[in-house]
C-alpha positions in Angstrom: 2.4 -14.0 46.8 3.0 -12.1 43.7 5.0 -13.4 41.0 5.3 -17.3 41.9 0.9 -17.7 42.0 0.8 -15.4 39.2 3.2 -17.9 36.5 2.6 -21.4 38.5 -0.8 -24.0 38.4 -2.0 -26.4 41.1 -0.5 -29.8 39.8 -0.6 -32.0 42.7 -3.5 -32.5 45.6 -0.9 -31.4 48.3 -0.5 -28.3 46.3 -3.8 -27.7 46.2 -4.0 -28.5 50.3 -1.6 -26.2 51.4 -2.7 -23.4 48.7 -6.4 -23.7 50.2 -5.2 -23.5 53.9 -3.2 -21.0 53.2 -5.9 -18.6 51.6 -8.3 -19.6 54.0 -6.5 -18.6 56.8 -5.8 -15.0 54.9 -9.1 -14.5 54.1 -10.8 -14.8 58.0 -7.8 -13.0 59.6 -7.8 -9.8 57.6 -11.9 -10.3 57.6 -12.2 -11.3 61.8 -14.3 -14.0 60.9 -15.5 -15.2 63.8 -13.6 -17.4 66.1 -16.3 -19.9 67.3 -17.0 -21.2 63.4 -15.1 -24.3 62.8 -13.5 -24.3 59.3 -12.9 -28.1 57.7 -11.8 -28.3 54.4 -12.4 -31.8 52.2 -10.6 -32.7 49.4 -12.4 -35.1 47.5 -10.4 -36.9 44.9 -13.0 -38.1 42.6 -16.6 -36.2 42.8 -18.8 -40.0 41.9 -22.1 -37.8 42.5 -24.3 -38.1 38.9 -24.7 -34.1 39.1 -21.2 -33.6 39.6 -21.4 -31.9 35.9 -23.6 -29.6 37.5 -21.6 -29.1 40.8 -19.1 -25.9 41.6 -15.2 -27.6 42.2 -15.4 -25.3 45.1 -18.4 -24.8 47.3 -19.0 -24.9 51.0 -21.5 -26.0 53.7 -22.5 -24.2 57.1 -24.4 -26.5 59.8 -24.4 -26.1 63.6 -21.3 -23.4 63.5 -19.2 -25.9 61.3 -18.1 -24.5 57.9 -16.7 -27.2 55.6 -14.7 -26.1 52.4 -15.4 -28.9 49.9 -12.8 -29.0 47.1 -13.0 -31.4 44.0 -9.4 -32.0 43.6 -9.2 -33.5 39.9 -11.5 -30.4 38.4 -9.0 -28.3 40.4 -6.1 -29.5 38.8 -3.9 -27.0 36.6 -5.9 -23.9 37.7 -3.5 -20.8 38.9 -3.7 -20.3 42.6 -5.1 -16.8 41.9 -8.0 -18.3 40.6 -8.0 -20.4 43.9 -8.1 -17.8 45.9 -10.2 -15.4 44.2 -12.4 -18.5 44.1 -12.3 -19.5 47.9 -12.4 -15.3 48.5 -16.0 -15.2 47.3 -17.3 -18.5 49.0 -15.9 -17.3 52.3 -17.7 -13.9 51.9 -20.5 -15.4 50.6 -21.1 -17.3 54.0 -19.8 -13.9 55.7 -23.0 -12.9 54.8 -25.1 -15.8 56.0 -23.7 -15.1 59.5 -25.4 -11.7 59.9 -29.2 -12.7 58.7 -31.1 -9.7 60.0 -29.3 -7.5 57.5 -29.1 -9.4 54.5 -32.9 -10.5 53.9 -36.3 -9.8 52.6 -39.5 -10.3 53.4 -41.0 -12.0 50.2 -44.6 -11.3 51.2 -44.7 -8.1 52.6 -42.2 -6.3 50.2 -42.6 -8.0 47.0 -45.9 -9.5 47.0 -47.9 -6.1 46.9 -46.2 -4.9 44.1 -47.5 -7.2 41.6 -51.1 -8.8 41.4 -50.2 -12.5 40.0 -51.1 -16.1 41.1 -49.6 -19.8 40.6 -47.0 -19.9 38.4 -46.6 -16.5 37.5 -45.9 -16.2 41.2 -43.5 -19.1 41.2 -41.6 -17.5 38.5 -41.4 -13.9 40.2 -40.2 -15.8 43.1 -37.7 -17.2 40.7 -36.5 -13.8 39.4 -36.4 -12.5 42.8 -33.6 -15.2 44.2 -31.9 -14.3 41.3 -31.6 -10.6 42.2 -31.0 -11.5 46.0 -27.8 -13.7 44.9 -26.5 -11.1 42.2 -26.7 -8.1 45.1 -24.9 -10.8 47.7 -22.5 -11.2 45.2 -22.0 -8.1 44.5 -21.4 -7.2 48.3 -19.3 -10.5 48.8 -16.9 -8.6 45.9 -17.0 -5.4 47.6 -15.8 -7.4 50.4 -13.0 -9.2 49.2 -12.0 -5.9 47.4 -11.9 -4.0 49.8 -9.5 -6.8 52.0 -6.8 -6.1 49.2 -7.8 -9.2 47.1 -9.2 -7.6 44.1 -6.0 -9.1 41.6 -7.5 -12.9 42.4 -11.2 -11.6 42.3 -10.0 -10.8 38.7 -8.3 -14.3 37.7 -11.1 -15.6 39.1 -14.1 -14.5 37.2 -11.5 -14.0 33.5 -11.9 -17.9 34.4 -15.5 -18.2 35.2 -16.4 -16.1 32.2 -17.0 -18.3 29.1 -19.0 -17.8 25.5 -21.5 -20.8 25.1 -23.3 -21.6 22.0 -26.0 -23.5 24.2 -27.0 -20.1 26.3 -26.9 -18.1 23.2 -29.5 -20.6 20.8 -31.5 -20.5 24.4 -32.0 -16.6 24.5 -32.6 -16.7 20.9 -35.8 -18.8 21.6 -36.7 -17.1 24.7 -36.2 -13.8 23.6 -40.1 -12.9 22.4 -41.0 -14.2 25.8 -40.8 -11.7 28.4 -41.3 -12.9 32.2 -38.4 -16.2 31.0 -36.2 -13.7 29.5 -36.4 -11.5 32.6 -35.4 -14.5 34.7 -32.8 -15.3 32.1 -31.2 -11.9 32.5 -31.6 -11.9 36.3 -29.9 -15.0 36.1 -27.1 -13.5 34.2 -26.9 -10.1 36.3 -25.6 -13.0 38.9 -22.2 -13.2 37.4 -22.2 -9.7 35.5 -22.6 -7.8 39.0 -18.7 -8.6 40.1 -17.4 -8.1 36.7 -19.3 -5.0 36.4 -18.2 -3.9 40.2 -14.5 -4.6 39.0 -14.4 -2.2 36.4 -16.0 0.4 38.2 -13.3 0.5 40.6 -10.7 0.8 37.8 -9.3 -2.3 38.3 -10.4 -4.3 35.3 -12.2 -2.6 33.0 -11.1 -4.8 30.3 -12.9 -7.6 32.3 -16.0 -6.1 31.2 -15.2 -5.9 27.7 -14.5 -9.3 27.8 -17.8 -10.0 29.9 -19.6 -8.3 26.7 -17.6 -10.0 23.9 -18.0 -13.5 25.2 -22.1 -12.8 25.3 -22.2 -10.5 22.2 -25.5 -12.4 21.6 -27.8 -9.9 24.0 -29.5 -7.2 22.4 -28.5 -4.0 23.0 -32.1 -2.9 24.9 -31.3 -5.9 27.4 -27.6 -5.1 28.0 -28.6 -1.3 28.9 -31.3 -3.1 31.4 -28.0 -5.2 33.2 -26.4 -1.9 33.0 -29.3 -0.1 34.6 -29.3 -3.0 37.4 -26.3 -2.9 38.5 -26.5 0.9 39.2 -29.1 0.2 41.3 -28.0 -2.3 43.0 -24.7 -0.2 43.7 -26.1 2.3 45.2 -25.5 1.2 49.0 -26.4 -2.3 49.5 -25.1 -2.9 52.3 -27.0 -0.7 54.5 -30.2 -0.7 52.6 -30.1 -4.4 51.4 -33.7 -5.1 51.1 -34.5 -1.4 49.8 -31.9 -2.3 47.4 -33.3 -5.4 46.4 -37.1 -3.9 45.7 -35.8 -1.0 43.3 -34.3 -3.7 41.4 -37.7 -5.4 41.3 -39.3 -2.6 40.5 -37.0 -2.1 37.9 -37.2 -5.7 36.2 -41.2 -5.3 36.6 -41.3 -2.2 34.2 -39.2 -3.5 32.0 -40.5 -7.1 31.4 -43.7 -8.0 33.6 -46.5 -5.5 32.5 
């Protein structure tokens, strides 16, 4: 796979078939993904849904064991197949994770709800910051996984891709910054994408990843990137066996730190 998908780019939707299969196919045979799940992937040429600016190229849907792969084929277009994969490695741990349920939950009510005394929308918006958390340790997981399947160089292409500076999330911080419980759900929101990156240089394999993760969002203050810092640590701990344990400290965390 090495040096052909590192120099070449998906030009054609037959490319992009074949490349997809292909790292499909990879991914659940070195992972044992389980047999009974029916994988369909669909190309579609032209995404005519009105959110389709708000819409990942690649995302997938589970329903009554049937996983389909959907692929927007003209957003897709030019991308390096190491991006692909990296890209199609995530989803397909991701959903990994959706088949075992009982380890990879928490029980809103009875381990976040007593730790902080609020009502209506406060409550709505700790609910907010808590998804946020739940996906960023996921995600973190889903990139332990597909590191540790040998796929850590496409993990890289993958997020140096997603990672972008944008001059419309940095005037937005600037505004919300003064306002505590929106910038914590801002920064939990952030810690989504940071986690993987963060993961990767740990492991020695991209540390400049990070430094580019920082440059491209030079904007936070230096108190709020020692708090993504700080979450990620404690979300590395082991999440895997204590997910929802996990996921609490990280609460806790975000709680003394922005919601007293």
């Amino acid at each position: 796979m090495g040096k052909d998908l590192d120099k070449s780019t998906i030009s054609t939707p037959s490319d992009l078939a074949i490349l997809a299969n292909r790292f499909i196919d990879q991914f659940c045979s070195r992972m044992s993904f389980p047999s009974a799940l029916d994988i369909h992937v669909d190309r579609h040429p032209k995404d005519n849904d009105q959110r389709s600016s708000q819409i990942s190229p690649v995302r997938s849907t589970l329903e009554n064991q049937k996983l389909t792969i959907h692929l927007c084929e003209k957003a897709l277009m030019g991308l390096s197949p190491l991006t692909l994969q990296g890209w199609l490695d995530m989803e397909l741990a991701r959903r990994q994770l959706e088949l075992e349920p009982s380890m990879y939950r928490i029980n809103f009510n009875r381990e976040i709800r007593p730790l902080i005394s609020i009502a209506g929308s406060g409550l709505h918006m700790v609910r907010h910051i808590v998804a946020h958390l739940e996906t960023s340790l996921k995600n973190l997981i889903a990139a332990q996984i597909v590191i540790e399947i040998g796929n850590s160089r496409p993990l890289l292409y993958y997020y140096t891709y997603k990672i972008s500076p944008s001059v419309e999330e940095m005037e937005n911080y600037q505004r919300l910054f003064p306002h505590h419980w929106i910038r914590a759900i801002f920064l939990c929101n952030k810690n989504k994408g940071f986690t993987p990156v963060a993961l990767l240089a740990e492991t020695g394999i991209a540390a400049e990843l990070e430094s580019y993760w920082w440059n491209c969002h030079a904007y936070i203050s230096p108190q709020d990137k020692r708090f993504l810092k700080t979450l990620f640590s404690l979300s590395n701990q082991n999440p895997v066996k204590y997910f929802s344990e996990t996921l609490v400290e990280m609460f806790k965390f975000v709680k003394s730190q922005f919601l007293i």
